[in-house]
C-alpha positions in Angstrom: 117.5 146.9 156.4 115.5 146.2 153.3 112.3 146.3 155.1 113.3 149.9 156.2 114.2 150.8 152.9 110.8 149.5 151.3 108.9 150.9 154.1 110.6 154.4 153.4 110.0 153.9 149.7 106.3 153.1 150.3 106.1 156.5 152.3 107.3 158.5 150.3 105.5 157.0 147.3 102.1 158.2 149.3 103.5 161.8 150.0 104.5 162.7 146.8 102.2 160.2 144.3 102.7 158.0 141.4 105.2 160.5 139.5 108.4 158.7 137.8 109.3 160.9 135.2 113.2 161.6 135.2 114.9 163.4 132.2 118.1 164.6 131.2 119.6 165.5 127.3 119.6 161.7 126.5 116.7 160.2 128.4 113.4 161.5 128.7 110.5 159.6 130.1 107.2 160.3 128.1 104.1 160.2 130.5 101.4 158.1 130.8 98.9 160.9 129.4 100.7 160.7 126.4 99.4 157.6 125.4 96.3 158.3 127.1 96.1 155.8 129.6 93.5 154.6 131.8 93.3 155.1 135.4 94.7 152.1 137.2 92.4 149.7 139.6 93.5 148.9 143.1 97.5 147.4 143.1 99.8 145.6 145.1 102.8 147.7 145.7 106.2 146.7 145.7 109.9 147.7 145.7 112.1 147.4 142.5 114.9 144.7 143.6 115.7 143.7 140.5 115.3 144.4 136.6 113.8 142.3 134.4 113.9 142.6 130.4 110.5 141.6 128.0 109.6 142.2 125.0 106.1 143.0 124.3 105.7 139.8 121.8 103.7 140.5 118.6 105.3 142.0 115.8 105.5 145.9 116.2 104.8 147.8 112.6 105.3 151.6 113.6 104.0 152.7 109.9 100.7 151.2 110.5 99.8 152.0 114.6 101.9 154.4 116.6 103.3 153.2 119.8 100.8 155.7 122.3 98.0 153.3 120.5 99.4 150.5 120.5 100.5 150.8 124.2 96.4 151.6 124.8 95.1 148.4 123.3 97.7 146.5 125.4 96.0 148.3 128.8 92.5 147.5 127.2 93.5 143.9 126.5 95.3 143.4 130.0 92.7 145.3 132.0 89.8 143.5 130.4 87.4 140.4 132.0 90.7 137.8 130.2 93.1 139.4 132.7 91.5 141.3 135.3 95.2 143.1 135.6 95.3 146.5 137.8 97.1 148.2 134.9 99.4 147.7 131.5 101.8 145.1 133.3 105.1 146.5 132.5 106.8 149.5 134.6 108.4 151.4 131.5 108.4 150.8 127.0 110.5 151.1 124.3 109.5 151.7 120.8 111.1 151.1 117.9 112.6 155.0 117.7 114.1 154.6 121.0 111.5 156.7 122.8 111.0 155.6 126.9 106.4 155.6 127.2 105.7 155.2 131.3 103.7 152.2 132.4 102.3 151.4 135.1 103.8 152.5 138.9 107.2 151.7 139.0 106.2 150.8 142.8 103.1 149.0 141.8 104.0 144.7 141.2 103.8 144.3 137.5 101.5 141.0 136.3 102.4 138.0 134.2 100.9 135.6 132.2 103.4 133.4 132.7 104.5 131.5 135.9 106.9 133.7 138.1 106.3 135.8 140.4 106.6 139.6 139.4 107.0 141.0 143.0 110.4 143.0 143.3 110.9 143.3 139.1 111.1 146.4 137.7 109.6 145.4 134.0 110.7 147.1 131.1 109.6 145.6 127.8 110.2 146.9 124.3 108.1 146.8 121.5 108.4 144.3 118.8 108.9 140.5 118.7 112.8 139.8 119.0 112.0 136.2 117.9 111.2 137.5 114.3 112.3 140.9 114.7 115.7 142.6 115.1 116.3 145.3 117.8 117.0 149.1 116.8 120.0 150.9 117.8 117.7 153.5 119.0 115.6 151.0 121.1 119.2 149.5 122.3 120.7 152.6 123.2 117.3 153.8 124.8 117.3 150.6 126.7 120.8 150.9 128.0 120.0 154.8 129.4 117.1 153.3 131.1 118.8 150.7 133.0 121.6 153.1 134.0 119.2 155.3 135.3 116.8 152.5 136.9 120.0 150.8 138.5 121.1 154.0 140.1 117.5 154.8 141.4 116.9 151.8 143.0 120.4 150.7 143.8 120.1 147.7 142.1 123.1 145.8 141.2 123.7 145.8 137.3 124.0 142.0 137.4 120.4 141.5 138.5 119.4 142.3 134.8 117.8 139.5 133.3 115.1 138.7 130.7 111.9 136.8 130.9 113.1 133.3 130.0 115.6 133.7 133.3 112.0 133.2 135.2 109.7 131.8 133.2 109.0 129.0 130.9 109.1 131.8 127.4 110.7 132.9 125.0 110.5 136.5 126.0 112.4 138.4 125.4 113.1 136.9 122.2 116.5 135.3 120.7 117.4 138.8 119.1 117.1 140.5 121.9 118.0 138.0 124.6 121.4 137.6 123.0 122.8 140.7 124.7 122.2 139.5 127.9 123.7 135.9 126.9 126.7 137.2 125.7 127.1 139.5 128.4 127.3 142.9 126.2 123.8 144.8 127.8 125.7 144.5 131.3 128.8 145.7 129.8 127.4 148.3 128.4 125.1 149.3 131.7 129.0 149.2 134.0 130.9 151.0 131.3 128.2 153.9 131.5 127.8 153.6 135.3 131.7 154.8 135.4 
């Protein structure tokens, strides 16, 4: 059954392109051209089974670079001789003010630096570094829309959600943002809006 379901997503991924963009009055997904990005190289593609939870690790300053540039130099960075990556390797952003910025494909396999495999994760990161930094209420309440909406899409069950450190030898997503998911509040809050 799921190798129906990924070959039906894969199909329909070729006839109708790379779109992802879903709104509604509380969640809005701001495209890729908004931030300018670069056209992606050659990718593996893949099939969301799961959602994992990053944050994008340096500390975000929105009064001195915007998000849309800062989400550039990350492409740049990842897509440069260092990494070789196909694209930015995260499926969807959060910025400080709560705003959703597309990534790369959601049914493109995102890329690590660190050692798991990304094949299957949807990857949503938000800016900042929740090891030094706190997280907004915007970016939290953001972050919960996303993952109701992601959940439903896929059909993913809410108790898949994890953060980076689940996987990985890191401490992505950070201790002030990984706390939600330790204390079991994010998935609480994903069910209670699910109803």
């Amino acid at each position: 059954m799921k190798t129906l379901k990924k070959l039906l997503i894969l199909i329909s991924v070729s006839l109708i392109g790379c779109s992802s963009i879903k709104t509604s009055d509380e969640f809005k997904i701001l495209p890729r051209s908004y931030w300018n990005a670069n056209e992606p190289k050659p990718f593996k593609l893949h099939v969301p089974e799961k959602i994992t939870i990053h944050h994008e690790g340096t500390v975000f300053n929105p009064e001195k670079e915007s998000a849309a540039s800062k989400l550039k130099r990350v492409q740049v960075w990842g897509m440069g001789a260092e990494r070789n990556w196909s694209d930015i390797p995260y499926h969807y952003l959060i910025d400080f003010e709560g705003n959703i910025l597309e990534g790369r494909n959601v049914f493109t396999q995102g890329e690590t630096a660190t050692e798991y495999s990304p094949e299957g994760h949807l990857l949503i990161t938000l800016f900042g570094n929740f090891e030094e930094q706190v997280v907004t209420e915007k970016q939290y309440n953001s972050l919960i829309n996303l993952l109701v909406n992601s959940v439903k899409r896929f059909n993913i069950p809410p108790d898949s959600i994890k953060g980076h450190k689940d996987f990985a030898n890191t401490l992505c997503p950070g201790k002030n943002l990984y706390q939600f998911l330790e204390d079991g509040s994010l998935i609480k809050d994903v069910k209670a809006k699910l109803k």
